[in-house]
N, C-alpha and C positions, 0 to 999 in steps of 0.2 A: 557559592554552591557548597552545601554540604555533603562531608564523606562519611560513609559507614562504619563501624566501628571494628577496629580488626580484629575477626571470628580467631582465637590458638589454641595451643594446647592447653588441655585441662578446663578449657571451658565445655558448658554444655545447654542442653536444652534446643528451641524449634530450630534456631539459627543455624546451629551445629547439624544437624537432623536434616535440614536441608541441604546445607554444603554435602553431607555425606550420599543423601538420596542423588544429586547430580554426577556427583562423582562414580556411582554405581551406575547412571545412565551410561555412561561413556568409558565401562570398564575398569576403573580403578581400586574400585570397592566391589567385595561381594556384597550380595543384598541382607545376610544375615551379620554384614557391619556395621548396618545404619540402627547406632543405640543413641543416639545425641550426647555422646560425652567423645569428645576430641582428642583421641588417644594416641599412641606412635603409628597404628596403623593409617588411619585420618591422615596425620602429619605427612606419613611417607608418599601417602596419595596425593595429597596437593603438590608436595616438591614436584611429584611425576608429571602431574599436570601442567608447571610451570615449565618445565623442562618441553614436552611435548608441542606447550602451548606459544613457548619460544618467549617467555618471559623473564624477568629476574629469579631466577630458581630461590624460593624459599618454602617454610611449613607453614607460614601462616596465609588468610585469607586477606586481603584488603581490597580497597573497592573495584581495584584494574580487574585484580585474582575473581572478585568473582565475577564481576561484568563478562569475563573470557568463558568462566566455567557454566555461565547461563545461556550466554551462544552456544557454548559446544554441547549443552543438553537437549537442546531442542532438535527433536525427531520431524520427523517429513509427516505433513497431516497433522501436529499437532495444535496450529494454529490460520488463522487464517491470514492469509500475504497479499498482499497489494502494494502499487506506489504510494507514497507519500512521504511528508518529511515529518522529522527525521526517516530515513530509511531503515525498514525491515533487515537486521542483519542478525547470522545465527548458520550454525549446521545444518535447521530445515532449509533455510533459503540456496545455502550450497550445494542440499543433496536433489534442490528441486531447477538448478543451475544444471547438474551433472546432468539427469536425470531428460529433462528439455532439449538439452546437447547432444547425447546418446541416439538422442530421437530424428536427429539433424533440425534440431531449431536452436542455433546459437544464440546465445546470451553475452555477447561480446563476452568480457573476462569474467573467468569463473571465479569468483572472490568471494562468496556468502554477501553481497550487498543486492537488495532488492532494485537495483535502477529501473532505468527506464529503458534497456535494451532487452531485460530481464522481463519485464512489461512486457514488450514489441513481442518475443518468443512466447511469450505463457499464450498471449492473444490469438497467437498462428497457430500453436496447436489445440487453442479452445477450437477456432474454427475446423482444421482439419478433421476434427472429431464430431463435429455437429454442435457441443455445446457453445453458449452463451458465453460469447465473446469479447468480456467485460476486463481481461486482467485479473478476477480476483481469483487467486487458488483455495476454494472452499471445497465442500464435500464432495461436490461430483467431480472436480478438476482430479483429487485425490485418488477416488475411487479408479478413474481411467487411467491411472498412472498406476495403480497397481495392478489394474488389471494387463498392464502391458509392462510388467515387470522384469518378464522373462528378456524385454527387446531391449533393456536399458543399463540393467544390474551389471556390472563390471565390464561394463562398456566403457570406450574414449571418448568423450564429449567433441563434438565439431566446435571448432575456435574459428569462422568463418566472419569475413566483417561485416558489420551491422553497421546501420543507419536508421534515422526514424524517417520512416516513411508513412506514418500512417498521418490523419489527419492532423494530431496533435502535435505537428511539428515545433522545435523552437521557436522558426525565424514568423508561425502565425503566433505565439503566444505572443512573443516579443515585440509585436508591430501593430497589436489591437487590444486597445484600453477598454476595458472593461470591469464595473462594478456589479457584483452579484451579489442579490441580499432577499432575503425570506421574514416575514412575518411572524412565521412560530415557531417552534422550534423545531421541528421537522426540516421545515424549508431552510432554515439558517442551518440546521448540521448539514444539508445538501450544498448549501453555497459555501459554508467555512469549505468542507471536502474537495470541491471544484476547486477552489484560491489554492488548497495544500498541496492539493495534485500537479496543477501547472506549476507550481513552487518546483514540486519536483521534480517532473520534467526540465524546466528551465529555469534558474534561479533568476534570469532577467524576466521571468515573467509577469507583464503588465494588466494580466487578469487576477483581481483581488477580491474576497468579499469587503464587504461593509462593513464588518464587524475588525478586520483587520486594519482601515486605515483610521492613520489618527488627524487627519484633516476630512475637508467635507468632498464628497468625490468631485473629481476636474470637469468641468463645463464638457469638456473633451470626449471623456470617457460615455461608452453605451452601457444605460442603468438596463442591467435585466432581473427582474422581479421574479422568482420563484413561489409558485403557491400551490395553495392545495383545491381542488373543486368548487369548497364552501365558500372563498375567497373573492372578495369584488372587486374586478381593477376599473378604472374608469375607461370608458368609451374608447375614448381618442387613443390608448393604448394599445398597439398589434398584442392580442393573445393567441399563444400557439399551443397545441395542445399535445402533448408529450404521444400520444397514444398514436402507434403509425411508425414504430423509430425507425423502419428501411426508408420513411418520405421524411424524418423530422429534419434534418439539416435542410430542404430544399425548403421547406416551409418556413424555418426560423431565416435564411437567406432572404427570403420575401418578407418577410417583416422587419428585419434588421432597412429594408431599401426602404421601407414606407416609417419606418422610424427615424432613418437620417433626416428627413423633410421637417423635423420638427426640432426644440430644444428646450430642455435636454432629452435626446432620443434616449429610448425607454420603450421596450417590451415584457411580457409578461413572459413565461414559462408555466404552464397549467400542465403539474402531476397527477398520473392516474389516481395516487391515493399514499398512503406511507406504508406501502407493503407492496414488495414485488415479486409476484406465485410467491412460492411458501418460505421465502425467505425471512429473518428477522428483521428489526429496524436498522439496525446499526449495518448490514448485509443491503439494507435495498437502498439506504441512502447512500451508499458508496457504489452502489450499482449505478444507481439518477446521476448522481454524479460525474462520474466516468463517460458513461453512454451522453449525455446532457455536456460534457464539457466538449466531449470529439465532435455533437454535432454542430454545437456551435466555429467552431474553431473549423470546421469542414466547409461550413457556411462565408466562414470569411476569408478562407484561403483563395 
């Protein structure tokens, strides 16, 4: 693994420019500081940083220095969060932690890491609010968390204990083999997503795409196909059709029973399309994803 080259004094240009613009994020610089040449002021601002940040107190940057100073620049809203691995970790993720907890939906430990108790909270108060109950903190999650600003801002977070209770539990990843794979790329960033998400959920989990293993999938395993409308699967294949998602696990349970009767059991998944309402691509396949991994895993609990 390569490391970055360490940003100090007297150097200058975007590099610099940027350490400095972060460090104004998070108060250590005024903004009329950031000139890209790495002066004593610069210098004294990363010591402070390092200091604050609970690091080897020094003035220059190297790769720890800024991997800390990139977490701690990211603001709440600036990005979009979800599970997955590696995990989401940063200031937004801790102020969207606080924030969840305030609200009495615990996040187990308030740490800036995106887990999967962190998931379970974000889910509880999509639904408590009406919205789309997917885990992902995008624009409208954002939006109702500021509009409920006043109910959370220097509030104590509840440290209440957490469990995964919802469909995607552990002990279903871990007990049903599963290979999931897509034809085009659409479908294949939907199935990689699926594999990354159970990953993170549970690191023993036995649901994988296609694209991740490097043998040919186990006689074992239920091959489920991902596609799109245009896509032909053959006959003898249960296709289920995504569209329906309050009946989709009850559906996919009924086709997973009439696919065990055969070998290698194998069903389809037929998506409405690669776009989900007015969401983008990379938004709706983590959407299918998500939505698509619980019902199945709901289907097999």
């Amino acid at each position: 693994m390569t490391t970055m080259e360490t940003i100090k004094r007297h150097d200058t240009g975007p590099a610099v420019e940027d350490v400095q613009q972060r460090l104004a994020i998070v108060g250590l610089l005024d903004e009329d500081e950031v000139d890209g040449v790495f002066g004593e002021r610069t210098a004294s601002a990363v010591w402070a940083f390092c200091e604050h940040a609970c690091l080897p107190v020094s003035d220059e940057v190297t790769d720890k220095v800024w991997s800390a100073l990139v977490d701690a620049s990211f603001q709440l809203g600036d990005r979009t969060l979800y599970l997955r691995m590696p995990h989401f970790h940063g200031q937004d993720v801790l102020e969207l932690q606080g924030a969840l907890g305030a609200l009495g939906f615990a996040c187990g430990e308030t740490d800036g890491i995106f887990g999967a108790f962190t998931e379970l909270a974000l889910r509880k108060f999509q639904l408590n609010l009406g919205l789309p109950s997917d885990g992902i903190a995008g624009a409208y999650t954002y939006a109702a968390l500021r509009n409920l600003h006043h109910s959370w801002e220097g509030k104590e977070a509840v440290h209440g204990s957490s469990h995964l209770g919802f469909a995607r539990a552990a002990d279903v990843l871990e007990r049903n083999a599963l290979c999931l794979f897509g034809t085009k790329e659409f479908t294949r960033s939907v199935a990689s997503r699926m594999s990354n998400l159970a990953l993170a959920t549970s690191p023993a989990s036995k649901i994988v795409s296609a694209d991740s293993l490097l043998v040919a999938p186990d006689s074992s395993m239920l091959l489920v196909h991902i596609v799109l409308p245009d896509e032909n699967t053959a006959p003898s294949v249960p296709r289920v059709s995504y569209e329906g998602e309050e009946t989709l696990a009850l559906r996919l349970e009924t086709a997973i029973g009439v696919a065990e009767e055969s070998a290698p059991s194998r069903i389809a998944v037929e998506l409405t399309g690669t776009a989900w309402g007015d969401a983008g691509e990379g938004r709706s396949a983590q959407h299918f994803a998500i939505t698509l991994l619980d019902a199945l895993c709901s289907a097999l609990s």
